[in-house]
C-alpha positions as a printed Julia matrix, in Angstrom:
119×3 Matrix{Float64}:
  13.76   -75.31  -17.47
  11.09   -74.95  -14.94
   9.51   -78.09  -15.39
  12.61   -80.19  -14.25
  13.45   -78.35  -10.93
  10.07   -80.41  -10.02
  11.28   -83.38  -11.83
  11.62   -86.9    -9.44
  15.11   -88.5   -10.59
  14.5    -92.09  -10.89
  16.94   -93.8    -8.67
  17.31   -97.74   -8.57
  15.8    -97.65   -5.21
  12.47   -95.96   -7.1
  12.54   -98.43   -9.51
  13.0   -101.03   -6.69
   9.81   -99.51   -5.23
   8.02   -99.29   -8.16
   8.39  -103.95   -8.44
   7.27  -104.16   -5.18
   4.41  -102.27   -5.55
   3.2   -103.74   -8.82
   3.92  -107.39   -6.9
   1.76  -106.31   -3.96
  -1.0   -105.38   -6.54
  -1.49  -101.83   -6.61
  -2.44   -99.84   -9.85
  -0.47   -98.01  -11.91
  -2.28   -94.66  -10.69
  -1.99   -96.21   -6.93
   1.76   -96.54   -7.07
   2.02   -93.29   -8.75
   0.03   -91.84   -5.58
   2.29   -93.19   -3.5
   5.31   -92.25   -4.27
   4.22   -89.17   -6.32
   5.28   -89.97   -9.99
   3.27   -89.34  -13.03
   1.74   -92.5   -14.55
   3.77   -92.72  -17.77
   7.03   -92.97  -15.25
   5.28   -95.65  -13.31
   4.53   -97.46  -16.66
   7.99   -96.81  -17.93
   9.67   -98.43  -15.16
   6.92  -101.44  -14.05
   8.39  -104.53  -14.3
   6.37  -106.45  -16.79
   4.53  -109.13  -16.07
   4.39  -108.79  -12.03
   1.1   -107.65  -11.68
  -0.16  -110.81  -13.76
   1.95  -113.03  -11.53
   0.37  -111.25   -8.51
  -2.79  -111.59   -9.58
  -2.53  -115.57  -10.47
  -1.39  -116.17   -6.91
  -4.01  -114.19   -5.68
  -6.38  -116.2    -7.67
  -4.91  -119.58   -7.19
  -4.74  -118.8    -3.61
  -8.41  -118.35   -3.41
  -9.59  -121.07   -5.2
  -7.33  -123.4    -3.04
  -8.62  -121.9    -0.14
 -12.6   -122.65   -1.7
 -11.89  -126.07   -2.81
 -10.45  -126.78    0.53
 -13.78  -125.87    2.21
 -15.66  -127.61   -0.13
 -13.46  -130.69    0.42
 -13.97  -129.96    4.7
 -18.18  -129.83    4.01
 -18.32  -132.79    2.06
 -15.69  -134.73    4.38
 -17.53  -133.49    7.55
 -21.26  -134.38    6.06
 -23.12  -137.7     7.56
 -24.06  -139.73    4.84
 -27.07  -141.67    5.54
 -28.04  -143.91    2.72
 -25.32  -145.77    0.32
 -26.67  -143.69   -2.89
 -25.58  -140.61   -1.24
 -22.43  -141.88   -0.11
 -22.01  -142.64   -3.88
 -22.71  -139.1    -4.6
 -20.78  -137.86   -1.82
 -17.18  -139.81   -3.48
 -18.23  -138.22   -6.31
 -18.46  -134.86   -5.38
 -14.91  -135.58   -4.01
 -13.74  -136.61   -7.02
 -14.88  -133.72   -8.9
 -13.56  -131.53   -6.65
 -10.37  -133.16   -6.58
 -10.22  -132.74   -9.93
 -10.89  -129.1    -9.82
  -7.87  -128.62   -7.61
  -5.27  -130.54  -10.16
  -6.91  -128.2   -12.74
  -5.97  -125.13  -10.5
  -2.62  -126.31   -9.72
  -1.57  -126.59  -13.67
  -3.29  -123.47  -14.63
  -0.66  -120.81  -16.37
  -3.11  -118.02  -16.75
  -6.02  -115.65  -14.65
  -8.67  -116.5   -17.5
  -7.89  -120.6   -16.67
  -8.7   -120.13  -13.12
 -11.34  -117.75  -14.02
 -12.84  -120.68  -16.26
 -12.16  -123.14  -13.39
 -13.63  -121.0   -10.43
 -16.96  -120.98  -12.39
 -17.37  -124.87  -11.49
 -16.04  -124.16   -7.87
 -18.29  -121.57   -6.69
């Protein structure tokens, strides 16, 4: 009986807590940190699948942000000869297509693959 005089009851506003967390990105052992639970009630009450979706908005988010830049260089460069003008639409075109590619990718590991060509 002396273990559950210590014993955190899980409300729906804990378990509300607990989502947001995981959507913001923190850990398992980070959330139960913060609002001192043990991990196994953090993992029993984690919404599944949030920190995934985090993550692949993180990661689209960056690569959008890259592929922007690289658009902005290669938009902003002086092209002095008609061969590297050539290679300049072309470089636009690839990158173009790297940024379809990111918008239709369903998983981290795609825009893992894909960031590989963008960086």
């Amino acid at each position: 009986m002396g273990g559950e005089e210590n014993a955190k009851v899980v409300t729906q506003d804990l378990i509300d807590k607990i989502a947001e967390l995981a959507g913001r990105g923190y850990s398992k052992s980070a959330i139960g940190r913060e609002l001192n639970l043990d991990q196994a009630t953090v993992r029993k009450y984690s919404p599944k699948g949030k920190e995934e979706e985090f993550r692949l908005l993180t990661k689209r988010n960056q690569l959008r942000w890259d592929i922007g830049e690289m658009l902005s260089r290669i938009g902003d460069r002086k092209w002095e000869t008609s061969e590297l003008r050539k290679k300049g639409q072309l470089a636009t075109e690839s990158v173009k297509f790297l940024k379809d590619k990111v918008e239709k990718a369903e998983t981290v590991d795609e825009l893992d693959s894909i960031s590989r060509f963008a960086t």
